[in-house]
VEXKENU-736211 format. One record per residue (C-alpha): residue number from 1; x, y, z. Coordinates in Angstrom, 3 decimals. Example, Ala and Ser with C-alpha at 12.3 -4.5 7.8 and 13.67 -1.06 7.14 Angstrom:
% VEXKENU-736211
> 1; 12.300; -4.500; 7.800
> 2; 13.670; -1.060; 7.140
This chain:
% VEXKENU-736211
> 1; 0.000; 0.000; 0.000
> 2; 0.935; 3.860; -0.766
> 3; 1.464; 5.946; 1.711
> 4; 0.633; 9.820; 1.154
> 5; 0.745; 12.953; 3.116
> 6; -2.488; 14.442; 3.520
> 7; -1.477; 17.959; 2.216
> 8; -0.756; 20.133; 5.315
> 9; -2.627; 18.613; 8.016
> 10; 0.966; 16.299; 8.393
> 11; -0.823; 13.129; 8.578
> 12; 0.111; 10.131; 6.687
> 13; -2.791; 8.084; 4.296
> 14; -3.367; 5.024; 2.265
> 15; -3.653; 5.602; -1.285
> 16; -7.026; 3.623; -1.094
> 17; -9.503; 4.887; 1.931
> 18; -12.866; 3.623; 3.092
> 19; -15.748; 5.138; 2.439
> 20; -18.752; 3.768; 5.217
> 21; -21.245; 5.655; 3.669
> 22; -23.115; 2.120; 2.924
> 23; -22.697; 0.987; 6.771
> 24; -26.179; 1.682; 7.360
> 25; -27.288; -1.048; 5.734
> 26; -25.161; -3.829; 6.795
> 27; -25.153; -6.070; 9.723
> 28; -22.556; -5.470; 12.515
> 29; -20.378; -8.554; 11.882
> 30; -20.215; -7.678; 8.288
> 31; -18.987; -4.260; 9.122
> 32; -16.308; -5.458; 11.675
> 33; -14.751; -8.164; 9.514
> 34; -14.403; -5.513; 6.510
> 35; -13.365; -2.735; 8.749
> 36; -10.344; -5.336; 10.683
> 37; -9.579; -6.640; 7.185
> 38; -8.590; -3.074; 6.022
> 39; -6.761; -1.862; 8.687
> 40; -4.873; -5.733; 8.252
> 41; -4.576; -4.848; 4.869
> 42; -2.785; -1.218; 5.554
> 43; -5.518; 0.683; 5.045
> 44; -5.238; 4.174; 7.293
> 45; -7.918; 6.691; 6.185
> 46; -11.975; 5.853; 7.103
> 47; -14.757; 8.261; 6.103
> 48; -18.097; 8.619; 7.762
> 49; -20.756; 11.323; 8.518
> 50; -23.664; 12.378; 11.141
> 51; -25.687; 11.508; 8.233
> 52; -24.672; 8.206; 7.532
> 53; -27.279; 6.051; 9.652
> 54; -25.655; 4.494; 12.306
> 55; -22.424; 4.122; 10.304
> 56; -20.153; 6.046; 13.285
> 57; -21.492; 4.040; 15.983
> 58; -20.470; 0.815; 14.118
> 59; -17.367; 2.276; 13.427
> 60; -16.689; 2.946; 16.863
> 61; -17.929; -0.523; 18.357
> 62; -15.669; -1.935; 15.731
> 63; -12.233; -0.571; 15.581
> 64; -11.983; 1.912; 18.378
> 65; -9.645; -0.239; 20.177
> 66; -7.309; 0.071; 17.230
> 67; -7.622; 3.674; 17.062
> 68; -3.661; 4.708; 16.888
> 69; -3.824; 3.014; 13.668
> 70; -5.456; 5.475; 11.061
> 71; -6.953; 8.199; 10.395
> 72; -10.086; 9.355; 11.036
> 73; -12.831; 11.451; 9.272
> 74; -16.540; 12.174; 9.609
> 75; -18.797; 15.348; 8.956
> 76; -21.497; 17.848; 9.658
> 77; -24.144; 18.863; 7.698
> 78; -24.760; 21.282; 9.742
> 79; -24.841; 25.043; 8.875
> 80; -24.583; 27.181; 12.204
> 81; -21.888; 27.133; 14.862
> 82; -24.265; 25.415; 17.333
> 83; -25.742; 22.603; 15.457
> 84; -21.801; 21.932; 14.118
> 85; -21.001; 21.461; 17.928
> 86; -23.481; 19.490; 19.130
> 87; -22.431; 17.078; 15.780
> 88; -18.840; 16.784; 17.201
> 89; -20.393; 16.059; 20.873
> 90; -21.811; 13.278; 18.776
> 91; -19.316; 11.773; 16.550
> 92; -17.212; 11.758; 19.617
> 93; -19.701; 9.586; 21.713
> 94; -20.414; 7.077; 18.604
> 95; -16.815; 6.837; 17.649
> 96; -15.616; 6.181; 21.128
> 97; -13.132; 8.482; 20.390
> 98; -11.178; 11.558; 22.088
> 99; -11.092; 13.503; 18.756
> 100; -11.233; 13.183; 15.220
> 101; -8.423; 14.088; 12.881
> 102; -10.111; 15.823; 9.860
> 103; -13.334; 17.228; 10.098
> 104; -15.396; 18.200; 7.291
> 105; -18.230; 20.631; 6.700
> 106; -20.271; 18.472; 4.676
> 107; -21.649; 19.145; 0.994
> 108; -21.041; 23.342; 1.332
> 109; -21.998; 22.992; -2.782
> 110; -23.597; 26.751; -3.432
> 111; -23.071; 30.263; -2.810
> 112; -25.991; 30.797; 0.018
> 113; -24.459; 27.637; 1.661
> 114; -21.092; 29.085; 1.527
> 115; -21.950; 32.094; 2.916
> 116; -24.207; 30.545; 6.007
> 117; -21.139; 28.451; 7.149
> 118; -18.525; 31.129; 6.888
> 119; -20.854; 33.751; 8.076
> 120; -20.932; 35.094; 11.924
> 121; -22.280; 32.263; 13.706
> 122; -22.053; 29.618; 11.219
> 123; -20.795; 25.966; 10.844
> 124; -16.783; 27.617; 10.261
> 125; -17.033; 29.147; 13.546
> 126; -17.997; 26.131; 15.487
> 127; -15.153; 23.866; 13.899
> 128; -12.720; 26.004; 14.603
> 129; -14.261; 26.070; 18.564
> 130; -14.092; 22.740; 18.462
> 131; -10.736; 22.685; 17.089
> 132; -9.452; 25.423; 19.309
> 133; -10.658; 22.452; 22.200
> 134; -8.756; 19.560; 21.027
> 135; -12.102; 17.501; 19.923
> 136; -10.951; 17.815; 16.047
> 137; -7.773; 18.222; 14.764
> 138; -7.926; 19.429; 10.801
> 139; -10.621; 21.087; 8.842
> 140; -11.862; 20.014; 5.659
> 141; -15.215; 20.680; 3.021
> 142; -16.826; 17.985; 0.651
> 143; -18.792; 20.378; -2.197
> 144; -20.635; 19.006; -5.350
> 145; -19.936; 20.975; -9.035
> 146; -20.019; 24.178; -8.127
> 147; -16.396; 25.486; -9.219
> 148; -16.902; 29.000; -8.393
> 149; -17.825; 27.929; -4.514
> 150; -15.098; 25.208; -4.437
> 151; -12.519; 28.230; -5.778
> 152; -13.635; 29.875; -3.135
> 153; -13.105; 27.340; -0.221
> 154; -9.607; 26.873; -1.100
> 155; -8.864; 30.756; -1.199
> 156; -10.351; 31.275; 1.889
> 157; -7.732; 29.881; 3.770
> 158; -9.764; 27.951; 6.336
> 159; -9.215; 24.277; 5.150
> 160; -6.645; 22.121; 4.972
> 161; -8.709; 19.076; 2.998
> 162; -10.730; 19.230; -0.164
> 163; -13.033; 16.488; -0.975
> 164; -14.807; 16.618; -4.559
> 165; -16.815; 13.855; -6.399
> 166; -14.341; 12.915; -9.691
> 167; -14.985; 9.393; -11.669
> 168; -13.553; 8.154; -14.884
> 169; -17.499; 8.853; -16.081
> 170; -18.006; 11.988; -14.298
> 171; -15.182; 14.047; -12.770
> 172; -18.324; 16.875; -12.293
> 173; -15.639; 19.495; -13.309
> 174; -13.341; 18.869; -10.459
> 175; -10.100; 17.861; -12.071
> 176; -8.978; 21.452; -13.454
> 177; -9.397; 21.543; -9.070
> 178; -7.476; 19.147; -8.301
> 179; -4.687; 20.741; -8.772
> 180; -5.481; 24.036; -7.731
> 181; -6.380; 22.568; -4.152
> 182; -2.823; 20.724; -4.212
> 183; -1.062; 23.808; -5.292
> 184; -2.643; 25.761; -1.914
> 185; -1.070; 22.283; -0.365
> 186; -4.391; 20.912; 0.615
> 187; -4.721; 16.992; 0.903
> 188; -7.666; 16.001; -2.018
> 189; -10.209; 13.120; -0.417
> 190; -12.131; 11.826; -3.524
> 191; -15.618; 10.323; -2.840
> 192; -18.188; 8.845; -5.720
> 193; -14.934; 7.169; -7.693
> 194; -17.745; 4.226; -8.634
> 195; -19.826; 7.330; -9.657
> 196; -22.161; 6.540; -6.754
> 197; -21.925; 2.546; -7.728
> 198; -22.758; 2.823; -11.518
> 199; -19.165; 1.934; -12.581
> 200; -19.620; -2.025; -11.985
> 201; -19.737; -4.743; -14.410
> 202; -23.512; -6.315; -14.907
> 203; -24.262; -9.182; -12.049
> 204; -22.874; -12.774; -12.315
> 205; -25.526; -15.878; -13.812
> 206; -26.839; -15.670; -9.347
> 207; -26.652; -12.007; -9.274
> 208; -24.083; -11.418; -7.485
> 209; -21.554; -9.148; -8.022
> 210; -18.523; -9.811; -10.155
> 211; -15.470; -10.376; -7.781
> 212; -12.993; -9.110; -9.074
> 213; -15.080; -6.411; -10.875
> 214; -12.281; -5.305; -13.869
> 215; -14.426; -2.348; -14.197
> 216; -14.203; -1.329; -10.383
> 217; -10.801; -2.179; -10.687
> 218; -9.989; -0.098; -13.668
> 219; -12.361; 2.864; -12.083
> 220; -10.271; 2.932; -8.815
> 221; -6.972; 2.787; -10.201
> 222; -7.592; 5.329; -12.860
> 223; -8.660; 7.816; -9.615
> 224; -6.286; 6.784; -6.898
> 225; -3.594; 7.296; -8.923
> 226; -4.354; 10.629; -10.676
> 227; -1.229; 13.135; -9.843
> 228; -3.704; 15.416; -7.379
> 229; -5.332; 12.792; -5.618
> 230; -4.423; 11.877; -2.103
> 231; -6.928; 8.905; -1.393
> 232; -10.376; 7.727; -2.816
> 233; -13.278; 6.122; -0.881
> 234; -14.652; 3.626; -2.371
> 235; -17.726; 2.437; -0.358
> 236; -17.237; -0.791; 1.026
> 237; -19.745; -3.074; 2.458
> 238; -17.501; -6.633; 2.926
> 239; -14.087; -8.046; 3.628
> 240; -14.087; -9.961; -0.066
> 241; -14.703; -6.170; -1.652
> 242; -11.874; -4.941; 0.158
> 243; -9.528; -7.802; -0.973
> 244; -10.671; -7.093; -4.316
> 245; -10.000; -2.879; -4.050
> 246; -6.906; -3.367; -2.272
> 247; -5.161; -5.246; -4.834
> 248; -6.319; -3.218; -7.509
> 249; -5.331; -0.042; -5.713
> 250; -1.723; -1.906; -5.558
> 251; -1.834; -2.607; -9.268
> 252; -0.404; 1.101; -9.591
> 253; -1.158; 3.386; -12.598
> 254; -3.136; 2.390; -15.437
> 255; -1.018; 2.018; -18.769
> 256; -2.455; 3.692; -21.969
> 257; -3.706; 0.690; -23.303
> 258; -5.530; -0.091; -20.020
> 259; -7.167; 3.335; -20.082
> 260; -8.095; 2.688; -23.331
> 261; -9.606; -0.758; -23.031
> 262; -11.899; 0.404; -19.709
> 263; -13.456; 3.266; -21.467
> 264; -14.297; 1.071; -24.084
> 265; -15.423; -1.915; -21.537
> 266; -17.646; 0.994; -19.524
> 267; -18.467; 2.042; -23.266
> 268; -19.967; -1.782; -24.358
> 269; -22.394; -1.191; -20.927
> 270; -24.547; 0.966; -22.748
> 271; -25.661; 2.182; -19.464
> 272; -27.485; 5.694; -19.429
> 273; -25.903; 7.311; -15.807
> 274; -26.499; 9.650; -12.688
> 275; -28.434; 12.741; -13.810
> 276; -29.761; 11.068; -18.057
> 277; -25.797; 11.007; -18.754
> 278; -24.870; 8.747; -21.717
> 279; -21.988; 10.030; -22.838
> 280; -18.510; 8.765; -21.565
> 281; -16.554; 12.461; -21.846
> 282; -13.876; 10.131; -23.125
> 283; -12.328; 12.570; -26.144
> 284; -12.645; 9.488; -28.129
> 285; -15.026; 11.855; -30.488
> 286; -12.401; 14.439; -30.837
> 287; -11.131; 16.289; -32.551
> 288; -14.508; 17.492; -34.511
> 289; -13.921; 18.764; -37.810
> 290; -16.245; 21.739; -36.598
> 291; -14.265; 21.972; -33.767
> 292; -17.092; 21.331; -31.533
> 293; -16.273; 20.281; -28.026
> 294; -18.548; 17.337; -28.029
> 295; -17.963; 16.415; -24.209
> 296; -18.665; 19.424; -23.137
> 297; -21.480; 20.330; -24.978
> 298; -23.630; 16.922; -23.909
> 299; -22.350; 17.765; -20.510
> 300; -24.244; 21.179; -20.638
> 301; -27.316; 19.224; -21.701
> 302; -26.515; 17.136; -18.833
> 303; -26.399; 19.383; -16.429
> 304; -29.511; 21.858; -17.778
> 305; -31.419; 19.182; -17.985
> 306; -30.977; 16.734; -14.747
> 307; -28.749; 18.745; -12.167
> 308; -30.164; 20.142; -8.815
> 309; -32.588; 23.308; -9.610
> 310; -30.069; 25.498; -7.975
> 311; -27.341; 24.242; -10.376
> 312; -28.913; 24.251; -13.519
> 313; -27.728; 27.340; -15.039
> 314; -24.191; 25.669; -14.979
> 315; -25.454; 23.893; -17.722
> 316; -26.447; 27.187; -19.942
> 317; -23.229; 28.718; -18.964
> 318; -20.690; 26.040; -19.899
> 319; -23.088; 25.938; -22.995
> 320; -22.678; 29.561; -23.873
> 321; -18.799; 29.607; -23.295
> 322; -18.222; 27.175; -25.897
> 323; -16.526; 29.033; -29.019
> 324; -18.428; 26.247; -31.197
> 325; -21.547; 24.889; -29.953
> 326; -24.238; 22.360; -31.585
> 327; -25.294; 24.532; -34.746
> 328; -22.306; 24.521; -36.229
> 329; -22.420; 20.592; -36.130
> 330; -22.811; 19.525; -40.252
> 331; -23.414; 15.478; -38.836
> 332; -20.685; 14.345; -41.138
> 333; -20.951; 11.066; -39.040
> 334; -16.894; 11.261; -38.088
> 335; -17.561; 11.173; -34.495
> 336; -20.113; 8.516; -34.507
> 337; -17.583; 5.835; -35.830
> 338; -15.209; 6.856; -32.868
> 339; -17.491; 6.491; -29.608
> 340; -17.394; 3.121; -27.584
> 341; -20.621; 3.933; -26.289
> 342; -22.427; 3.980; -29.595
> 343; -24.256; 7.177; -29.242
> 344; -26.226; 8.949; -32.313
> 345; -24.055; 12.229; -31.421
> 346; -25.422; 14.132; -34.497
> 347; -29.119; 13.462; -33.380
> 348; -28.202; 14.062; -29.817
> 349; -26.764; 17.538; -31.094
> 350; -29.756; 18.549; -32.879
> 351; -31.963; 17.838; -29.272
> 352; -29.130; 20.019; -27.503
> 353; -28.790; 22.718; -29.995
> 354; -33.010; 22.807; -29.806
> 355; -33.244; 22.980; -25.943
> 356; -30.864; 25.998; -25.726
> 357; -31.919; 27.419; -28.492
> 358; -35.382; 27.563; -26.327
């Protein structure tokens, strides 16, 4: 296993990290032979939140007696200073735990949530009274799409962790981030690497899951070893996917040809993803002898169309800053012959260049 150092906070994580968002749903035993089998394994860096079920307190009946051995992360929803503290006073008691390491104001994804937490009395002020008491030790903020707000989190000074969603199938914007949160020498946390569980081969002849998945496998490396990424957390729910993630995590790098052969494997799914998305944002389409951006101009449908209601005018405004967008598209056909997912793109150009047009 890889060792990293979590930007500036000074502590030391696994290249692969556990997500226990899924906890909720499994039975105790299950959770304690996955969570042992980890830290056996060399995994150091578990993620949970107030909002996960009853994820913390299985954490914390689990593993607590192993606590020197990783590192430990949960969040708050919570957007004023008082409701942040009385989270901590929680996590503390289901964790069975003196303090957690990185804390992270969970999902601060818009401006009017932005300014709540940072504001007089908000969420920022209450971490860094808990902080200033011992009961958390680093700062962090997960946030959704929104590059303006995420810009704005790292400038501000305040955090020491960044944790976006980024996939092979959707990197929701973040990557261009990546680096800008490693260059203010912030540690990068990446959750939704499966793309919330869509990036999984279909079910065995029993339907169970494939074990190992090539796709997961391929997914996982492709994110945990991206040059900006400090650890991904996958969620796991079982000691056999853990096995499985480990090893692939220890693969190292994918090659080019490996890259190459899972975009085309994720391509032969013909899966339609998370918010109507169908297309891969591979490049494979490019370059357009229009010089149409494909990816991104699907992924402005994508986002007009199926995002959030607050985040739906991304969409129109990564549409409108295209130099060339869908009516200068002639269908010549070229980049149909070139996508592994086997979309119509011309036809699917024609629906986006009618809905903005409207």
């Amino acid at each position: 296993m890889e060792y990293r150092l979590l930007g500036s906070t000074g502590l030391e994580v696994s290249a692969l990290g556990f997500g226990c968002i899924k906890f909720s749903r499994c039975e105790a035993e299950a959770v304690t032979a996955a969570l042992h089998r980890a830290l056996d394994l060399g995994v150091r860096f578990f993620d949970t939140a107030r909002n996960y079920g009853d994820s913390e307190e299985k954490i914390g009946r689990a593993i607590a007696g192993r606590r020197e051995e990783f590192v430990l992360a949960t969040k708050s929803a919570s957007r004023d200073a008082d409701g942040l503290l009385a989270d901590v006073e929680t996590s503390l008691g289901n964790l069975r735990t003196d303090a957690v390491d990185v804390l992270f104001l969970h999902t601060v994804s818009n401006p009017s949530t932005y300014d709540r937490v940072m504001a007089p009395g908000g969420a920022l002020e209450g971490a860094l009274r808990a902080k200033e008491q011992g009961k958390i030790r680093h700062l962090g903020v997960s946030v959704h799409r929104d590059l303006v707000t995420m810009q704005r989190l790292i400038d501000s000074g305040h955090f020491e962790v960044l944790m976006p969603a980024y996939s092979v199938l959707d990197p929701e914007g973040s990557e261009a981030m990546l680096a800008v949160a490693t260059a203010a020498d912030m540690g990068t946390v990446i959750m939704k690497p499966l793309s919330g569980g869509q990036l999984a081969s279909p079910p065995g002849p029993e339907g169970e899951p494939i074990s190992p998945d090539p796709v997961v496998g391929g997914a996982l490396r492709w994110v945990a070893w991206h040059p900006h990424v400090t650890t991904v957390i996958p969620g796991m729910i079982s000691a056999q996917q853990v096995d499985d993630n480990v090893a692939d995590v220890e693969r190292g790098p994918l090659g080019d040809d490996e890259r190459r052969e899972l975009v085309a494997t994720v391509g032969n799914l013909r899966k339609a993803y998370r918010y109507g998305q169908e297309c891969l944002r591979c490049g494979y389409c490019q370059p357009c002898p229009n010089e149409i951006n494909v990816p991104e101009i699907l992924r402005a449908f994508d986002i007009a169309q199926k995002y959030p209601d607050d985040l739906k005018h991304m969409g129109r405004q990564l549409y409108e800053a295209q130099d060339y967008n869908a009516d200068h598209c002639t269908e010549c056909q070229q980049c149909v012959e070139k996508c592994p997912a086997g979309i119509d793109i011309p036809t699917r150009i024609r629906e986006v260049a009618d809905f903005f047009a409207g």
